[in-house]
N, C-alpha and C positions, 0 to 999 in steps of 0.2 A: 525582032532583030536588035542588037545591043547597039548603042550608039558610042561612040567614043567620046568623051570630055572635050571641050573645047574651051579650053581657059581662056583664051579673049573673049571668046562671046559670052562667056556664062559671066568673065566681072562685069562685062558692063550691067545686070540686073541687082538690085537692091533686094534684099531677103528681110525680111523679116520672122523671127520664130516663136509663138505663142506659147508658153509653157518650155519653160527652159529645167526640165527634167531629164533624166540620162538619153534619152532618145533625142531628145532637142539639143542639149549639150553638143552630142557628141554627133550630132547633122553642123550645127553652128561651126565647132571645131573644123571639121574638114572641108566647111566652104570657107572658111575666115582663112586658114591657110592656103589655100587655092585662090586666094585674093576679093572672093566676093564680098561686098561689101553686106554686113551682116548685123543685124540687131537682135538681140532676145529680153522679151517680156516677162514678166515670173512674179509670183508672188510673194515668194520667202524672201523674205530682205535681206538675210546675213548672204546668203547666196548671191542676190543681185550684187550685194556690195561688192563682197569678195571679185566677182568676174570685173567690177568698175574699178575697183583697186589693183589687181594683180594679175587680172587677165583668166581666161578659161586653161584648164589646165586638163590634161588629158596625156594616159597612159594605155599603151596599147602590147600588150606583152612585155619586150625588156625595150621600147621607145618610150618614150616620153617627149610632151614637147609645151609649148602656151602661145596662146595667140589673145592680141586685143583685141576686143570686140564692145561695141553699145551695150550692156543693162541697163532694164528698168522695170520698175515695178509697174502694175498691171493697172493701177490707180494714178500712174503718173503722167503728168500733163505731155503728151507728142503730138506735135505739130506734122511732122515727117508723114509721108505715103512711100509705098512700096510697090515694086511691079511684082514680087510676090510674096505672100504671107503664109506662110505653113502652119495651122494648128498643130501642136502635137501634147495638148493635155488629155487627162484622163475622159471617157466617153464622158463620164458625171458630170464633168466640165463644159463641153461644148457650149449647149444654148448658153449656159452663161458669158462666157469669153466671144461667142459672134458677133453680139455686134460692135465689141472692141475691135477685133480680127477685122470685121468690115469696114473700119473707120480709118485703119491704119492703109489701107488697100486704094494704090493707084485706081482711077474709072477704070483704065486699061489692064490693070492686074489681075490674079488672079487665085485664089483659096484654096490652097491646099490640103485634105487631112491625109496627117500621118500619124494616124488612132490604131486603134484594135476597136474590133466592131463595124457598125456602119451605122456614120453621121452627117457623111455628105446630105442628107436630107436636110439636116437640123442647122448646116452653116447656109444652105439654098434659103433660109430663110432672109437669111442677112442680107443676102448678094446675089443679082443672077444666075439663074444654073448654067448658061453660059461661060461663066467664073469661078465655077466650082468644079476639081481636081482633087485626083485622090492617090495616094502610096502606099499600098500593100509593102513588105517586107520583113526582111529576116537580118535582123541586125540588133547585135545585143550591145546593151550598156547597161550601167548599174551607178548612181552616185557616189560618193566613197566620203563627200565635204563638202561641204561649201563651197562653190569654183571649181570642183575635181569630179570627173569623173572617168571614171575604166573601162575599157572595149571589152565585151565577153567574146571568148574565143569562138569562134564557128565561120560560117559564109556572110558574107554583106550583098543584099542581093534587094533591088530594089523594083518593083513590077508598078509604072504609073500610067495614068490615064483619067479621060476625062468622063465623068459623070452622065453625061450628056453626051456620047459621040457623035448625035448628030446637029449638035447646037453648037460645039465650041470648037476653038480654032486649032485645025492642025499643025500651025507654025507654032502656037505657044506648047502644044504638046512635046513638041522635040525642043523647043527650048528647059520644059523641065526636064523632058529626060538626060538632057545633056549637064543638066545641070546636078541631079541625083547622080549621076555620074563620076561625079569629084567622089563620092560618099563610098562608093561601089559598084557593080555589075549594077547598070541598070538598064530596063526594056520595057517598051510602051505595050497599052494591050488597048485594044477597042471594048474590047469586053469589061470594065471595072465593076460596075456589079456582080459579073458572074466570081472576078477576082475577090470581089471582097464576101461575097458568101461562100466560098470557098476555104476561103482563112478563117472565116466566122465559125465553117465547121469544124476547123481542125483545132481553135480554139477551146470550142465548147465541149468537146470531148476530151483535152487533155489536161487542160491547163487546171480545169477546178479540182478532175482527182488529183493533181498533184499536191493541189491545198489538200484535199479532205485525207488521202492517204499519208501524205509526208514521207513518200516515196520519191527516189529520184525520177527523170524521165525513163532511164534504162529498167530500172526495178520495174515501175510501173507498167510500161510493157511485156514483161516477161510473166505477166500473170496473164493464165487465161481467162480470169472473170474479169480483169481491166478490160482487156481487149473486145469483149463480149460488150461490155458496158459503152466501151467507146463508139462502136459499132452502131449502137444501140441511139444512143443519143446524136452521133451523125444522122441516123435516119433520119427521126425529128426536126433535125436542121432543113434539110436537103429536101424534105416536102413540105417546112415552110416557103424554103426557095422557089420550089415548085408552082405555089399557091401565089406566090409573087410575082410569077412570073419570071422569073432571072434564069439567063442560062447559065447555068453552074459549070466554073472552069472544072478539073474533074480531081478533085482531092487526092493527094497523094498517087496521082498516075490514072487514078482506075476512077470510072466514066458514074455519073451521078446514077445514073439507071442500075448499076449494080450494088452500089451502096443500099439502094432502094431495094433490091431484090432480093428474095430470102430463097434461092434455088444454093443448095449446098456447095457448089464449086464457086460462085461468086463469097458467098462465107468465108470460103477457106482462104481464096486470092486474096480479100482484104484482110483476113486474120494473121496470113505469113505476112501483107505487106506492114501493116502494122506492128510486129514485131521484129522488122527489119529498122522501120522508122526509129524504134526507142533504139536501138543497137547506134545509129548516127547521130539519135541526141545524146544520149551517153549522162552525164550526172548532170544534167541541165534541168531547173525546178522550172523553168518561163515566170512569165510577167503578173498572173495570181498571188502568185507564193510571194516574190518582190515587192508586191501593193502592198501585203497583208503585212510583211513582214515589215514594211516604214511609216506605215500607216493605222493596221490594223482595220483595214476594210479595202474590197476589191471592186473591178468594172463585170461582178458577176449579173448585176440588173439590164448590163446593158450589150452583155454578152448571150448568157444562158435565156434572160428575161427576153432581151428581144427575140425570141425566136417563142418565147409562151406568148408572147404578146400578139406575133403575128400568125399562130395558130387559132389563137385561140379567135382570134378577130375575124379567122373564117373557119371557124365551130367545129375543128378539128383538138383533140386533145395533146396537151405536150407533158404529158406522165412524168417522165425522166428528167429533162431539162427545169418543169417546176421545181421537181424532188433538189437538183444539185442545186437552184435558188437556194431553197429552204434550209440543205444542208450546210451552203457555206453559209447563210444568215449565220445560224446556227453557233459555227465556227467565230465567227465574226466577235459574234456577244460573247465568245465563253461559256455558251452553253454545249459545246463541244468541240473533244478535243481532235487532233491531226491524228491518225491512224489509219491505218491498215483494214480496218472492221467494219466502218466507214463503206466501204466498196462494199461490201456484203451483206449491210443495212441497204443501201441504195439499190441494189441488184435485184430487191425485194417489188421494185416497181416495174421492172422487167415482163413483156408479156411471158416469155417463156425463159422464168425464172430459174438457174442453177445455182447450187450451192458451194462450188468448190471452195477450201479453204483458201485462203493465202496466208503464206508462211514466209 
């Protein structure tokens, strides 16, 4: 059930936001103006500065607006605690920034990740798993400056919940969701792992051919050896999941058991739903392509890896998922470039490999 916003109760909580990158930005943005009182952490200096000089600046189609808010650098001396802390750096990130994140954190607060992946394991080290929360969602932003960054057009849709549903409080749960709320749609779930291996899969199936093809979202789905591919590598996901034990929310509508299944009418149901999916992303590249593109290196070890990682740790193979490691490495160094061919190299790991071209 979706909660409604509740602007008296949500200012009176002190935010804190770990990794002040497009996604952190532009969470800080919309609680700073909704009044909550708000800090963010970062590394990049000219950035900090800029938001302690002139404020966070944020456009959102033809709006624009600024709000002041706390910067500071990630090495800089705060005294302050928070009733709550959101990570939201890169997966590569985390263990480093936990036990900053921890340090900053009310006894009574409580740790949020609003990552790609799954690292609530790696902040549980910092801080009770009682205190550890998590935010699945769909909400795009992109940096543009220093202090600036822009809302990508689509849904803002926020799915939170605690790590531990049966250890941690169901009052502070509705207080974050009411509090993700200011941000967009958002709604609690008891299930967060089954949520976060669920986005895990849709992840690792999309986001890396996006790198390795250099296709859009839409292109890329309207091939059928993407689609096949995707397919392919969901499996992998979804019986690490299995092996995990997690109940898996059910990706894109349709129920983990059939993802798993290779009976032809479960094929075709996820093959059309899959090419309806690219059709509602439309020319959208996701959060790969963005790493690689300001960075020149992606969260693929801790995307695609984690799932060889948890394969392999219970002596099943992850064929595909190593392959798109290896491939974006690959990409990474310069030892290969963004193409289309790409898919049809990779397709080659495939237990029942086809050849179609893509044109």
């Amino acid at each position: 059930m979706a909660v409604p916003p509740s602007l008296t109760h949500s200012a009176l909580l002190s935010v804190a936001i770990v990794g002040a990158g497009a996604i952190g930005c532009r969470l800080a943005f919309h609680l700073a103006k909704n009044g909550v009182a708000c800090a963010l952490f970062d590394g990049w200096a000219a950035h900090v500065d800029a938001i302690d000089r002139v404020g966070l600046h944020c456009a959102e189609g033809h709006q624009t607006g600024t709000v002041r808010l706390r910067a500071h650098a990630l090495d800089a001396p705060v005294s302050d605690q928070f009733d709550v802390v959101l990570v939201a750096v890169r997966s590569d990130q985390t263990a480093q920034v936990a036990p900053f994140a921890a340090r900053l954190l009310k006894p009574s607060g409580v740790l949020v990740s609003c990552q790609n992946g799954i690292n609530e394991h790696v902040l549980a080290e910092a801080v009770g798993l009682d205190q550890i929360f998590g935010c699945t969602m769909v909400y795009g932003a992109r940096l543009v400056a220093p202090g600036r960054v822009e809302a990508l057009q689509g849904e803002d849709t926020f799915r939170v919940g605690a790590w531990d549903a049966g250890r941690a409080s169901a009052l502070k749960l509705e207080e974050l969701v009411r509090l993700f709320a200011l941000c967009g749609l958002a709604t609690r779930t008891d299930n967060l792992p089954g949520y976060r291996w669920m986005k895990l899969a849709l992840n690792a199936m999309a986001n890396p051919l996006l790198l390795l093809s250099g296709l859009t979202a839409s292109e890329l789905h309207s091939h059928e050896l993407a689609r096949r591919l995707m397919a392919a590598i969901s499996r992998e996901v979804l019986t690490a999941a299995e092996v995990s034990g997690a109940r898996v929310e059910p990706p894109l509508g349709i129920a983990a058991a059939r993802w798993l299944s290779h009976h032809p009418d479960d094929e075709d149901t996820i093959d059309r739903c899959l090419s309806r999916h690219g059709e509602a992303l439309g020319a959208r590249r996701l959060s790969m392509v963005a790493d690689f593109q300001a960075r020149g290196r992606t969260e693929v070890d801790h995307i695609n890896g984690f799932v060889v990682h948890a394969l392999q740790s219970a002596g099943l193979p992850a064929r595909l998922n190593q392959g798109v490691v290896n491939f974006v490495h690959d990409v990474e160094s310069g030892r290969r470039t963004m193409e289309p061919d790409n898919l049809r190299e990779l397709a080659l790991l495939m237990p029942d490999t086809f050849q179609n071209s893509l044109t």
